[in-house]
The first five atom37 places (N, CA, C, CB, O) and aatype in JSON, in Angstrom:
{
  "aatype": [20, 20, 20, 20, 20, 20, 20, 20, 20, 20, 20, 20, 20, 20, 20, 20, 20, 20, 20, 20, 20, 20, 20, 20, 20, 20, 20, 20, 20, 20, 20, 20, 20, 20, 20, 20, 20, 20, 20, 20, 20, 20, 20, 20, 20, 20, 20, 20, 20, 20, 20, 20, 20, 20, 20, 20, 20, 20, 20, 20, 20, 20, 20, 20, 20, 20, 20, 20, 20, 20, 20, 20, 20, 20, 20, 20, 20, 20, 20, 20, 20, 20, 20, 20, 20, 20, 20, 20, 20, 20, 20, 20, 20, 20, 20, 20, 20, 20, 20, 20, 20, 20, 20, 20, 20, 20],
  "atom_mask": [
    [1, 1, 1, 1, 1],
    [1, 1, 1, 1, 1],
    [1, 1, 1, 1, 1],
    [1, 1, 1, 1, 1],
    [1, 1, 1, 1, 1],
    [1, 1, 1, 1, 1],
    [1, 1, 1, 1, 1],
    [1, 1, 1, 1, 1],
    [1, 1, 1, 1, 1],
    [1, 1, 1, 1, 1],
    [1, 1, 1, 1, 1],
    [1, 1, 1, 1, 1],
    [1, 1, 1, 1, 1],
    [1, 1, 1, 1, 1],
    [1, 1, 1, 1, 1],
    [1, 1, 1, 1, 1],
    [1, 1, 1, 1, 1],
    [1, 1, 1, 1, 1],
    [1, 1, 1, 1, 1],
    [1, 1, 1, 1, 1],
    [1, 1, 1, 1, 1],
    [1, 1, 1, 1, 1],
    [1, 1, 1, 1, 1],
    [1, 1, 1, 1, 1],
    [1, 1, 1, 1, 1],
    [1, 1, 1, 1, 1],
    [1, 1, 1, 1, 1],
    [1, 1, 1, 1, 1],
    [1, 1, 1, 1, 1],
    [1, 1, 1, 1, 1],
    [1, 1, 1, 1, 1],
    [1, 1, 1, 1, 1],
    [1, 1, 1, 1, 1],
    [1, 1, 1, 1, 1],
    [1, 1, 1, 1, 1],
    [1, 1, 1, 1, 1],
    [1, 1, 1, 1, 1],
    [1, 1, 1, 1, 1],
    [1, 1, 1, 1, 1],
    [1, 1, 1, 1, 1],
    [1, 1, 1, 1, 1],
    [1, 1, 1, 1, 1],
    [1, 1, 1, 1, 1],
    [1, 1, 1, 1, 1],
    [1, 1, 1, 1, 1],
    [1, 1, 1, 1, 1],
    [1, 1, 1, 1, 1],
    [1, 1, 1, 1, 1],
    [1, 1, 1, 1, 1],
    [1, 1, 1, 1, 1],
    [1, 1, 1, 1, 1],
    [1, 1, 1, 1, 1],
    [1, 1, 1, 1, 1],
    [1, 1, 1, 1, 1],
    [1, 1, 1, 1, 1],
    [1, 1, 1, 1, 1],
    [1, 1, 1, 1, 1],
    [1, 1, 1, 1, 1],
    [1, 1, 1, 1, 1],
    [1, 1, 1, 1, 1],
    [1, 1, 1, 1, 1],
    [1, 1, 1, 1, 1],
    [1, 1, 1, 1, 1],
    [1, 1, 1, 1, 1],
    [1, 1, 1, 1, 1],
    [1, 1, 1, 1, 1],
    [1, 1, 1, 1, 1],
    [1, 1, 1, 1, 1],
    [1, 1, 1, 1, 1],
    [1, 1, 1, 1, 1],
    [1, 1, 1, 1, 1],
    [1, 1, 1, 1, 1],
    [1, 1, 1, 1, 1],
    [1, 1, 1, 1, 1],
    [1, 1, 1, 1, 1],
    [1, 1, 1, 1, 1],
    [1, 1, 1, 1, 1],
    [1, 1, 1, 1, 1],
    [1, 1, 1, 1, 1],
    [1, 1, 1, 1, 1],
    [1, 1, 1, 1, 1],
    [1, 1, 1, 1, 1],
    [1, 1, 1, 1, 1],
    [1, 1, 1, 1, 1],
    [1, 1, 1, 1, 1],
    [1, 1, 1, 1, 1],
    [1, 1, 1, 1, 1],
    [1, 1, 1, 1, 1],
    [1, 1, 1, 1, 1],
    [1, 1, 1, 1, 1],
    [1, 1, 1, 1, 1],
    [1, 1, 1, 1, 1],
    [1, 1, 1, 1, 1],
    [1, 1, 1, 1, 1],
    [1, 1, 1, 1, 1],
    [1, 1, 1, 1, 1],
    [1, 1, 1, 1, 1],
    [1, 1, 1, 1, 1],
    [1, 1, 1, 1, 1],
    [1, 1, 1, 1, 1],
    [1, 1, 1, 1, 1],
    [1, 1, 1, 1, 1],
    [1, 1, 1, 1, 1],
    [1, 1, 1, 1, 1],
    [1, 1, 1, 1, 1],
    [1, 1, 1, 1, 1]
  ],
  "atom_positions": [
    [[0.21, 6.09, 11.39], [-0.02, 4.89, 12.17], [1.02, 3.85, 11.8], [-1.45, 4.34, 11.95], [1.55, 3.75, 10.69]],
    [[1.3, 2.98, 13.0], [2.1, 1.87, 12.75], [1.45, 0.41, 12.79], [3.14, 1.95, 13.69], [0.52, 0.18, 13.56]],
    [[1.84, -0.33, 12.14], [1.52, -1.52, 12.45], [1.74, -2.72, 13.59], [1.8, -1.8, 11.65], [2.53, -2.45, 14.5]],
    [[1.37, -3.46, 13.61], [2.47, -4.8, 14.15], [3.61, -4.91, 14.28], [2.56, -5.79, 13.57], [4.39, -4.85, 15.23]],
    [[3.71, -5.21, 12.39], [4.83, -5.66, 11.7], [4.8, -5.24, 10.26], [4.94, -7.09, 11.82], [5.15, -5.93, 9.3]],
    [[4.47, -4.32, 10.24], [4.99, -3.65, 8.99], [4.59, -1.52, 9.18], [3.87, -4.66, 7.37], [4.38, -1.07, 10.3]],
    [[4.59, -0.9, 8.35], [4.92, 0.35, 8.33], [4.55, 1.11, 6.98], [6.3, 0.38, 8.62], [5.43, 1.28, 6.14]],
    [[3.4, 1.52, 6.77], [3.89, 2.22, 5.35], [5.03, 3.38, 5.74], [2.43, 3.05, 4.45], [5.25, 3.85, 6.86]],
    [[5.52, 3.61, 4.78], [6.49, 4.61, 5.02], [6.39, 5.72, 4.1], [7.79, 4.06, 4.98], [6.95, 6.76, 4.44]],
    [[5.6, 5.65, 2.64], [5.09, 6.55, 1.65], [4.63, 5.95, 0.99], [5.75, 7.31, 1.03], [4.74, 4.75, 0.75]],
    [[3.62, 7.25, 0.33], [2.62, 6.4, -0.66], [3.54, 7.65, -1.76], [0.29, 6.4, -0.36], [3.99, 8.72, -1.34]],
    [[3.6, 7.35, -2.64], [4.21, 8.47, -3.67], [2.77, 8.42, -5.21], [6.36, 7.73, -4.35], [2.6, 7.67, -6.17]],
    [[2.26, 9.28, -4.84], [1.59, 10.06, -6.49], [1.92, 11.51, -6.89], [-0.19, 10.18, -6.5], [2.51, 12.16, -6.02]],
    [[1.65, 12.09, -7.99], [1.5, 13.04, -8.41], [1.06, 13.94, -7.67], [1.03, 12.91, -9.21], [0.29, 13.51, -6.82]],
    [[1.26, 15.18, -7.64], [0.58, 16.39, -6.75], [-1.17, 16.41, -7.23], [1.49, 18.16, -7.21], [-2.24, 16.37, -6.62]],
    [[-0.73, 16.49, -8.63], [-2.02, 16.91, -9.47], [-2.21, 15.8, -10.53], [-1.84, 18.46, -10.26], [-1.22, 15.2, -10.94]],
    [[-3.17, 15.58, -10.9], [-3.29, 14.85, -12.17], [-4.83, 15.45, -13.08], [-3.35, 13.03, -11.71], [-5.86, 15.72, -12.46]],
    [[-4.74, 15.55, -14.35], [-6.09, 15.6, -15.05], [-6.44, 14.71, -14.84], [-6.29, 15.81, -16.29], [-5.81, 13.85, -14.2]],
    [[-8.13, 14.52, -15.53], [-9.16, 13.75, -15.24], [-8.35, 12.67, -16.77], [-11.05, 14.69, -15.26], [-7.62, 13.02, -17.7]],
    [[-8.91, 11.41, -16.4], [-8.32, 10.8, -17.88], [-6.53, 10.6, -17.81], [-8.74, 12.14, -19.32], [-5.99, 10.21, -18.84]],
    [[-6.03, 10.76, -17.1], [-4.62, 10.58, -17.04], [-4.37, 9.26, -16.17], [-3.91, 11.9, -16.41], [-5.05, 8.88, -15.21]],
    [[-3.35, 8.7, -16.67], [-2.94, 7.67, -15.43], [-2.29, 8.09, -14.24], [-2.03, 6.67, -15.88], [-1.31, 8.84, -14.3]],
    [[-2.68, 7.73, -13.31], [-1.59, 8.11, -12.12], [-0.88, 6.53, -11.19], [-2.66, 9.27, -10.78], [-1.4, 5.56, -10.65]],
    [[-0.13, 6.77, -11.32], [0.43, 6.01, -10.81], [0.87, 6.46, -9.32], [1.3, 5.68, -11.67], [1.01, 7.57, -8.82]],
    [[1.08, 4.72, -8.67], [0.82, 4.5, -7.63], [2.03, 3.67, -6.86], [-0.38, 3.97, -7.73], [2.03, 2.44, -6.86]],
    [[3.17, 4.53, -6.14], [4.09, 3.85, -5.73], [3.99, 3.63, -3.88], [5.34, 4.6, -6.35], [4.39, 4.55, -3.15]],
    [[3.53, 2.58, -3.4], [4.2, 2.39, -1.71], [5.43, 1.94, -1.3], [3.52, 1.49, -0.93], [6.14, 1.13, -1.89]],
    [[5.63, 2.47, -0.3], [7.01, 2.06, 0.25], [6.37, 1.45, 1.55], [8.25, 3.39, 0.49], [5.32, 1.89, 2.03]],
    [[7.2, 0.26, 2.15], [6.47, -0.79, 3.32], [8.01, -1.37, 4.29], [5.43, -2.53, 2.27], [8.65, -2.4, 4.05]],
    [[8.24, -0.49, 5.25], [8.84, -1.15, 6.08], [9.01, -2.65, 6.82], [8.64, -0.55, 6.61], [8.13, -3.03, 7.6]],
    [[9.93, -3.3, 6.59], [9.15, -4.53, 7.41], [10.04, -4.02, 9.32], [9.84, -6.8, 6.43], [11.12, -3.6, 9.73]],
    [[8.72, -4.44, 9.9], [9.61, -3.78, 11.35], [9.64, -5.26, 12.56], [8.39, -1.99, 12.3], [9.96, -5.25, 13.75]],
    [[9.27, -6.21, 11.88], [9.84, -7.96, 12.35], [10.99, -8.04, 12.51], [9.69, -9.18, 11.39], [11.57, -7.24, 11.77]],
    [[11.78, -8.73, 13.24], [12.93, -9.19, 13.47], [13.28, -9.86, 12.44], [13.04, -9.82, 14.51], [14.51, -9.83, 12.48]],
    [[12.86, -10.65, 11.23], [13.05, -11.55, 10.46], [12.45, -11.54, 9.13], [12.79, -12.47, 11.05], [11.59, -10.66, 9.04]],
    [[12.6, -12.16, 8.19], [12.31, -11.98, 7.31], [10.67, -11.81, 6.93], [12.99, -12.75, 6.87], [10.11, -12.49, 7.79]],
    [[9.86, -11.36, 6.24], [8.12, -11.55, 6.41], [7.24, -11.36, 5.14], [7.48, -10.4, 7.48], [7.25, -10.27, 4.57]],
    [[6.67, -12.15, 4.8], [5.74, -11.84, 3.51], [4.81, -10.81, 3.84], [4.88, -13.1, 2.99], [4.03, -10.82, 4.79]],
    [[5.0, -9.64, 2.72], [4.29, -8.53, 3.19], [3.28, -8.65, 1.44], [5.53, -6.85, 3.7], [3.56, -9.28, 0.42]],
    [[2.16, -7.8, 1.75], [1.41, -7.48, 0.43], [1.06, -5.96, 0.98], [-0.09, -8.63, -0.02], [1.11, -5.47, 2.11]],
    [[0.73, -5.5, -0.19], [-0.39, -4.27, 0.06], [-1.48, -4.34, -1.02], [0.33, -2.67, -0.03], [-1.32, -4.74, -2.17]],
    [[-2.94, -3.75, -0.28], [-4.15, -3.37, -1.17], [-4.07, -2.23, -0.93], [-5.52, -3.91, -0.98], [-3.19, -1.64, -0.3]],
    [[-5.34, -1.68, -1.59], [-5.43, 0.23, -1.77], [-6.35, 0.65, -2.43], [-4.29, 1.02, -2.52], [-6.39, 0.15, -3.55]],
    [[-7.47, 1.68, -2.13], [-9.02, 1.87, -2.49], [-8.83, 3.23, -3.78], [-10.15, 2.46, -0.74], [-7.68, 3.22, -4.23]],
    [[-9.56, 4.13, -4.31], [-9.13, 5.04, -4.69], [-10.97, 4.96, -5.11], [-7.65, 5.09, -5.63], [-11.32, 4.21, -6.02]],
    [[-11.83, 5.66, -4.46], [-12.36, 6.33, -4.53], [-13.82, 5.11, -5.16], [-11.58, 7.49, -5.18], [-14.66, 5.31, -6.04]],
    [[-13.57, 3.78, -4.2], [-14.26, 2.69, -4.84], [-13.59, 1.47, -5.48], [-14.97, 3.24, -5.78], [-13.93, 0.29, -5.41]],
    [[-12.43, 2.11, -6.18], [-11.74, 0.79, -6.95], [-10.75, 0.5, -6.07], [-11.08, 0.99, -8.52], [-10.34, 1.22, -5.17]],
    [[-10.37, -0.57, -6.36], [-9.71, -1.68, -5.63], [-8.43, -0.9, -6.17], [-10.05, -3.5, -6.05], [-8.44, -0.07, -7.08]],
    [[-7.33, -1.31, -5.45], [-5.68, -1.1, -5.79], [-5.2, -2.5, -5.09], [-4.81, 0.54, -4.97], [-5.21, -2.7, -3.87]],
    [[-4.67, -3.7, -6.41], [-3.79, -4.83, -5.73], [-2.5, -4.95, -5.65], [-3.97, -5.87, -6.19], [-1.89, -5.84, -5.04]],
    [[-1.89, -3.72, -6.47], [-0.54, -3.54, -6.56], [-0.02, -4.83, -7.28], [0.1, -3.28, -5.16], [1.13, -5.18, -7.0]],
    [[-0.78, -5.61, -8.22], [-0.34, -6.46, -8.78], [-0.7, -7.63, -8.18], [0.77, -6.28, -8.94], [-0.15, -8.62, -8.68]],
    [[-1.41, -7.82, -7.31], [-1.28, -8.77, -6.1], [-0.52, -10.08, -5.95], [-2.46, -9.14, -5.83], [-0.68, -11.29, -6.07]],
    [[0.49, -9.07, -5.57], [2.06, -9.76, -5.68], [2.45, -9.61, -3.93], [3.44, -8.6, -6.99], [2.05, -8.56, -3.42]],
    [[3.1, -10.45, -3.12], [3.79, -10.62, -1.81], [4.81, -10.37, -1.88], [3.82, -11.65, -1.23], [4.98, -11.19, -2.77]],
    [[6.03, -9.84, -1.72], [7.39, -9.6, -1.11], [7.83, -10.75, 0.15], [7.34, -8.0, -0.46], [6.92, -10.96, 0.95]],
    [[9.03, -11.46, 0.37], [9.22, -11.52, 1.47], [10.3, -10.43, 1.04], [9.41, -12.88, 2.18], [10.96, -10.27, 0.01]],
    [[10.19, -9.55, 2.65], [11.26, -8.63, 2.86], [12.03, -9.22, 3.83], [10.87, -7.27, 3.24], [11.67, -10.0, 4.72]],
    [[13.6, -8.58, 3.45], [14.2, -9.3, 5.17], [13.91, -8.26, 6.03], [16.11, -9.68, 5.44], [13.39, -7.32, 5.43]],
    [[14.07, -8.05, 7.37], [14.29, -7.37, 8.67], [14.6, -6.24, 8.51], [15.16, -7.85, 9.48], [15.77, -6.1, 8.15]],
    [[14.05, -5.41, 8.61], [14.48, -3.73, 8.83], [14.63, -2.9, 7.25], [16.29, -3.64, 9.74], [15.23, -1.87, 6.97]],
    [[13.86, -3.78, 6.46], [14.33, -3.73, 4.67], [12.43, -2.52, 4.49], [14.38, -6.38, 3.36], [11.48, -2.39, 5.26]],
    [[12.73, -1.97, 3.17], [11.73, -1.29, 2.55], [11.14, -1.56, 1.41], [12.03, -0.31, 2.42], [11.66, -0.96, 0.47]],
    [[10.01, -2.42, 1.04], [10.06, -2.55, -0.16], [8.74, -1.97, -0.85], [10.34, -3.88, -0.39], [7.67, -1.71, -0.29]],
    [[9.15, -1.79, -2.57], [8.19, -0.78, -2.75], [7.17, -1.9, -3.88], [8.98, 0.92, -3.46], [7.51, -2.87, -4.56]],
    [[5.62, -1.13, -3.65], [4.8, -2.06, -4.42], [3.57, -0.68, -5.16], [3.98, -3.53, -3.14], [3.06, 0.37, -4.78]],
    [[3.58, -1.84, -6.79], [3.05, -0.57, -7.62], [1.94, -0.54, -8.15], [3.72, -0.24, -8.62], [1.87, -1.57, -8.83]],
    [[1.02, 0.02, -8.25], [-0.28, 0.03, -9.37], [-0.25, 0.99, -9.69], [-1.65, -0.22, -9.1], [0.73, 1.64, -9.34]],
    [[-1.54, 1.82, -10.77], [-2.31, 2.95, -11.07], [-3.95, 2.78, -11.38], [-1.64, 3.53, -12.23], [-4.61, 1.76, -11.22]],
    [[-4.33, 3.82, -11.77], [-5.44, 4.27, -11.89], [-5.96, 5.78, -12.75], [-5.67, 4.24, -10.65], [-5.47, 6.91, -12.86]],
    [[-6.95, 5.26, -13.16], [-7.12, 6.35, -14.3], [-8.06, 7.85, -13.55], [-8.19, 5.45, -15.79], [-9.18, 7.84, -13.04]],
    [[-7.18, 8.96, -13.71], [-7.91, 10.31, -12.66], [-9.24, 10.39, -13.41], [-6.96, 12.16, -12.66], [-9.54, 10.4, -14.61]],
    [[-10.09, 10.48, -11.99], [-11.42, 11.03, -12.01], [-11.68, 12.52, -12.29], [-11.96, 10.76, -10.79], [-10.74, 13.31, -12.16]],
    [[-12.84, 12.93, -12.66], [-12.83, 14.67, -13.14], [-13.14, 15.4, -11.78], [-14.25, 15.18, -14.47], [-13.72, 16.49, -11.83]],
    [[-12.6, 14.57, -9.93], [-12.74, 15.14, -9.38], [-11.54, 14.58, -8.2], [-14.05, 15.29, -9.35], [-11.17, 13.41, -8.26]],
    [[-11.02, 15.48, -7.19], [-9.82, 15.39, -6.95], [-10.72, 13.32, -5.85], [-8.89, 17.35, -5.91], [-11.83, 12.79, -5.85]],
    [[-9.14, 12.92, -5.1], [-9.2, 11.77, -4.59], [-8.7, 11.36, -3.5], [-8.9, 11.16, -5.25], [-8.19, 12.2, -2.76]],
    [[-8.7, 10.12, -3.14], [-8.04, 9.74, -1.71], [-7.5, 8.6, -2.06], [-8.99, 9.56, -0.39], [-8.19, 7.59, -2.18]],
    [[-5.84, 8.6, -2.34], [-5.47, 7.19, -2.48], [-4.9, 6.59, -1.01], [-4.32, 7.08, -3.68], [-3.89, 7.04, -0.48]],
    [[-5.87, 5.25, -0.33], [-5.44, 4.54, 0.78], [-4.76, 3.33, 0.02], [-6.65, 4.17, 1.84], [-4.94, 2.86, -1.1]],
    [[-3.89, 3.0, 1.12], [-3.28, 2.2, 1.07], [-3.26, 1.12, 2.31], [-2.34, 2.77, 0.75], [-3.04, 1.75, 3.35]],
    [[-3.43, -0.48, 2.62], [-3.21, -1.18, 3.3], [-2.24, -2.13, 3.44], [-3.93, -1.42, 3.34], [-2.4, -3.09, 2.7]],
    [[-1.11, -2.18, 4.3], [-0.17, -3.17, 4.46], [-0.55, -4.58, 4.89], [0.7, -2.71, 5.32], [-1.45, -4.49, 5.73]],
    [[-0.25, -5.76, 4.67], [-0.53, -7.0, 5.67], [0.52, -8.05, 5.66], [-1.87, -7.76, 5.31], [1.19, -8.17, 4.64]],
    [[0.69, -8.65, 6.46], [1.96, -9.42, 6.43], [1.14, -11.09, 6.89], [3.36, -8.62, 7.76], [0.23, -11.06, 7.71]],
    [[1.51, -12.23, 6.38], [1.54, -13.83, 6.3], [1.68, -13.89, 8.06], [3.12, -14.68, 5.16], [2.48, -13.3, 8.78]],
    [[0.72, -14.73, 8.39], [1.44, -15.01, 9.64], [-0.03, -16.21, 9.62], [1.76, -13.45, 11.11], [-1.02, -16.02, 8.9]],
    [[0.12, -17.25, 10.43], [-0.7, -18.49, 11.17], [-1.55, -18.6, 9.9], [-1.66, -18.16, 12.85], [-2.75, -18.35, 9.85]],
    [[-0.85, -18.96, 9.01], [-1.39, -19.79, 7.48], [-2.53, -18.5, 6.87], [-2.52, -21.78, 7.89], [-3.25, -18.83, 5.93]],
    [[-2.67, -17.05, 7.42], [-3.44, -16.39, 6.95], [-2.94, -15.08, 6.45], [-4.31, -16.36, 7.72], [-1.98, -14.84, 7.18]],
    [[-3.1, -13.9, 5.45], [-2.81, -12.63, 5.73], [-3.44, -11.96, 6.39], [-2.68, -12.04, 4.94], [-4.58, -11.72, 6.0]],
    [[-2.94, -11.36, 7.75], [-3.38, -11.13, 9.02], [-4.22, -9.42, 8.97], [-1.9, -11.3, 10.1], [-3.91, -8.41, 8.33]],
    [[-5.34, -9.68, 9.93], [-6.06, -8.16, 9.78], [-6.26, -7.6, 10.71], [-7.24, -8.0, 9.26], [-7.02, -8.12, 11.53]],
    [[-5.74, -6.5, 10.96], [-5.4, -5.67, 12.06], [-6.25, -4.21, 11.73], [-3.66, -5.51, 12.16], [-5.76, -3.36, 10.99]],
    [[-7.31, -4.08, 12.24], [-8.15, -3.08, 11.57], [-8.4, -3.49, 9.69], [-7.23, -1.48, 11.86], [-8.72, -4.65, 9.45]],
    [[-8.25, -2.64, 8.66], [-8.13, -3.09, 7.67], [-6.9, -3.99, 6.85], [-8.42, -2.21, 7.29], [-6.83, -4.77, 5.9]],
    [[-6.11, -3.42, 7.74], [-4.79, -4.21, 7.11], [-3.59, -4.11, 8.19], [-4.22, -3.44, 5.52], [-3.92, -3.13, 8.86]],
    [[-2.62, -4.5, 8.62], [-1.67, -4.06, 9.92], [-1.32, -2.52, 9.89], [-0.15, -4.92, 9.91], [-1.23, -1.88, 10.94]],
    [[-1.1, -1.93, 8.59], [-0.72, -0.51, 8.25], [-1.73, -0.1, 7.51], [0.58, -0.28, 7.54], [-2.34, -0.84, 6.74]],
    [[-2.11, 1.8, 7.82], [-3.09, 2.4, 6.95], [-2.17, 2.99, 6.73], [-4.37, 3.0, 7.24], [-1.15, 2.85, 7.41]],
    [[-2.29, 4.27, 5.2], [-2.04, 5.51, 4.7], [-2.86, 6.05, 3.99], [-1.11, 5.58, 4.14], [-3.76, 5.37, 3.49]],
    [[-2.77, 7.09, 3.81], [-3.93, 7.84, 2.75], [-2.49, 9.4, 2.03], [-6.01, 8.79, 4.21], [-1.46, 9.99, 2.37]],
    [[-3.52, 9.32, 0.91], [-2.67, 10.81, 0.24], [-3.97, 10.77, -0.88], [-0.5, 10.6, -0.65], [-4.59, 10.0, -1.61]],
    [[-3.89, 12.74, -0.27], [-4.82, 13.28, -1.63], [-4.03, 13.78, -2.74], [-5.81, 14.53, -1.29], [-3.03, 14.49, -2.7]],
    [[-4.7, 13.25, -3.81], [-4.66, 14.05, -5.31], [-5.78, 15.09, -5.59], [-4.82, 12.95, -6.56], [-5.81, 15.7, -6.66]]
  ]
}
């Protein structure tokens, strides 16, 4: 799926992880605006929250930028989602859950 104005473009984890291991959690986020745009991402994993630091990017125009967390593996496999949202009319804007979905199993 695409957004508005933004794009995930990958979520990057591990194929596999043990239970008790960290996995880390890399997105990649197109901005697909003409102009520059404050983008964030959130991200669920099976109940817990993912804020990626809850840190904003402005990206410029046609740029990719990547945003990071982890999480400690459960003793059963998972679903890491991911949500894009970008600043717009003094709010971060919600377009279904966020302007962009992704998902990837571990």
């Amino acid at each position: 799926m695409t957004g508005n104005y933004t794009e995930i473009i990958e979520i990057i984890v591990p194929a596999t992880a043990a239970a008790g291991e960290t996995v880390n959690v890399e997105v990649k986020v197109l901005n697909l605006y003409s102009g520059p745009n404050d983008i964030t991402v959130t991200g669920n994993v099976n109940g817990l929250t993912l804020h990626f630091g809850g840190v904003y990017h402005t990206v410029p125009a046609g740029s990719i930028q990547s945003f990071y967390d982890a999480f400690i593996m459960p003793d059963r496999s998972v679903r890491v989602y991911a949500w894009s949202w970008y600043w717009g009319d003094n709010a971060w804007q919600v377009v279904g859950e966020g302007d962009d979905e992704a998902y990837v199993d571990i």
